[in-house]
N, C-alpha and C positions, 0 to 999 in steps of 0.2 A: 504494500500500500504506500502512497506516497508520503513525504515527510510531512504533510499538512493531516494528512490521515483522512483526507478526501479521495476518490477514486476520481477519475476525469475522463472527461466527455470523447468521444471519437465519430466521423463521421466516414464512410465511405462508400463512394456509389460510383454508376456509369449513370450519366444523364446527355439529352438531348445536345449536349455541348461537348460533352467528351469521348464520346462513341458512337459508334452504328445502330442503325435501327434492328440489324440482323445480330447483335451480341447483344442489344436490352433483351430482344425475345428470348432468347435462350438463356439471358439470368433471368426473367420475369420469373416471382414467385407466388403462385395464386395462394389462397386460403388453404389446399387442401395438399399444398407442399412444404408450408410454411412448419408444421410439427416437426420436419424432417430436417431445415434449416435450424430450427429452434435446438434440435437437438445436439445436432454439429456445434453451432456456437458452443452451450452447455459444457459438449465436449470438448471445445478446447478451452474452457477456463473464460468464457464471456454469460455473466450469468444477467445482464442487462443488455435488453438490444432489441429495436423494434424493427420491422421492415419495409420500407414504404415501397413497394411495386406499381408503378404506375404505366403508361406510354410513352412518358417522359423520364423516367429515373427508375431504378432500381438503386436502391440507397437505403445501408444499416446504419442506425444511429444508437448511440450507445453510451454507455458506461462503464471503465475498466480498470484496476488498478495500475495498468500499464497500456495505455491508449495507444501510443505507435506502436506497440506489440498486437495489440487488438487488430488493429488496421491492418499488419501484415497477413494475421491467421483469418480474418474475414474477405480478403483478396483471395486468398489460398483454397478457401471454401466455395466464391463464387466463382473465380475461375476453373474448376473444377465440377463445379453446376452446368455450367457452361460448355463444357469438354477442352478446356483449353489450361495450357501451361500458363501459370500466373506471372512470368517474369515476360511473356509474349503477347501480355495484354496490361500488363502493368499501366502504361502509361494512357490506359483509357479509363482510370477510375478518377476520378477526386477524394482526396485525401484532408484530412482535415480531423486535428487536437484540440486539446483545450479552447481558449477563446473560439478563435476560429471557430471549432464545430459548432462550441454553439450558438455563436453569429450567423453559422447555417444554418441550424436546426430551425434559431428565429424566422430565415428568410425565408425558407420552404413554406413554416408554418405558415407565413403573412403571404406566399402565393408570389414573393419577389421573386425565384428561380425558376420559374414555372417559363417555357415559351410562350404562351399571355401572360403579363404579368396581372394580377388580379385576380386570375381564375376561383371561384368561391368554391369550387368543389376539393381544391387542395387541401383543406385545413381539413375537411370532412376525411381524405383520403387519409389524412395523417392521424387525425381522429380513432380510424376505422385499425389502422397499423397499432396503435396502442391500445386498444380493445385487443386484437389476436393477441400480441404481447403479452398483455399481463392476464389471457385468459392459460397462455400456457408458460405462465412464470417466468413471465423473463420482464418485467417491471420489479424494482427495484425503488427505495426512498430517494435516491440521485434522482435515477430517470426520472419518474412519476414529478419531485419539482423541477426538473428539468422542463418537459413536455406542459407541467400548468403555468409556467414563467412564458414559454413558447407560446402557449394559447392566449395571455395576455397583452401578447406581445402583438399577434397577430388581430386580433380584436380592437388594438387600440390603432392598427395600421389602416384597418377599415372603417372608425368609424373618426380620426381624426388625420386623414390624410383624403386625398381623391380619388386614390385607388377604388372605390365602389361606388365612384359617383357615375359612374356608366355599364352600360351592360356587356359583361364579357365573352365575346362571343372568337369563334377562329376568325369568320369571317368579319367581324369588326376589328380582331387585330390585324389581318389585311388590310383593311383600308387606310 
């Protein structure tokens, strides 16, 4: 555990920015593969860590007593979901510790990393990722104020910014 005696946040995904559409599909993990990831984590020593699968990111966000270890054995895992060697695809994850993650975690939540920004079903997705979570234990006292600081955070980005002052649609972020 770290000398603070806090565990630390860790964030890693392939999203719309850093990979192909043909490697999200192949780490996508639905609801009824998610046990099977949960359990891998588990097994390597990540006993917090949610999932967000979306069509936009495939992204574990977490808590760990050693968060760039985390990072390395949740790579190790997805690439391996995947069928692919993890030093061969390395450089299509995002990577992200401490602060950082959870400056990410924030902006996921609030729909800022999303390709629409605003999209209002992201927070729900993220929502939905912590529901499987903590219904097969892998929510943690970290996580859990992690994720209700995130929803705050995200809340207060919609209703004290412009982000929701228009309707988000693909084809209105086209125009």
């Amino acid at each position: 555990m770290p000398a603070n005696g806090w565990a630390g946040p860790f964030v890693i995904g392939a999203t719309h920015r850093s990979t192909t559409m043909d490697l999200r599909d192949r780490l996508f993990i639905d609801e009824g593969a998610a046990p099977v990831l949960f359990e891998r984590l588990a097994e390597a020593g990540i006993g917090q860590a949610l999932v967000l699968s979306t069509c936009d990111r495939v992204e574990v966000q977490g808590v760990a007593d050693a968060p760039e270890a985390a990072v390395d054995l949740v790579r190790d895992i997805l690439a391996a979901r995947a069928g692919e060697d993890a030093s061969a695809i390395a450089d299509q994850f995002e990577c992200f510790t401490g602060d950082a993650a959870v400056r990410r975690i924030f902006a996921v939540a609030a729909s800022l990393e999303s390709q629409v920004i605003g999209e209002p079903q992201v927070l729900g997705q993220v929502k939905e990722a912590h529901r499987l979570a903590a219904h097969h234990g892998m929510v943690g006292p970290e996580l859990e104020a992690l994720l209700q600081a995130a929803y705050g955070a995200a809340k207060r980005a919609r209703t004290e910014t412009p982000i929701a002052e228009q309707p988000v649609t693909l084809a209105s972020g086209a125009v």
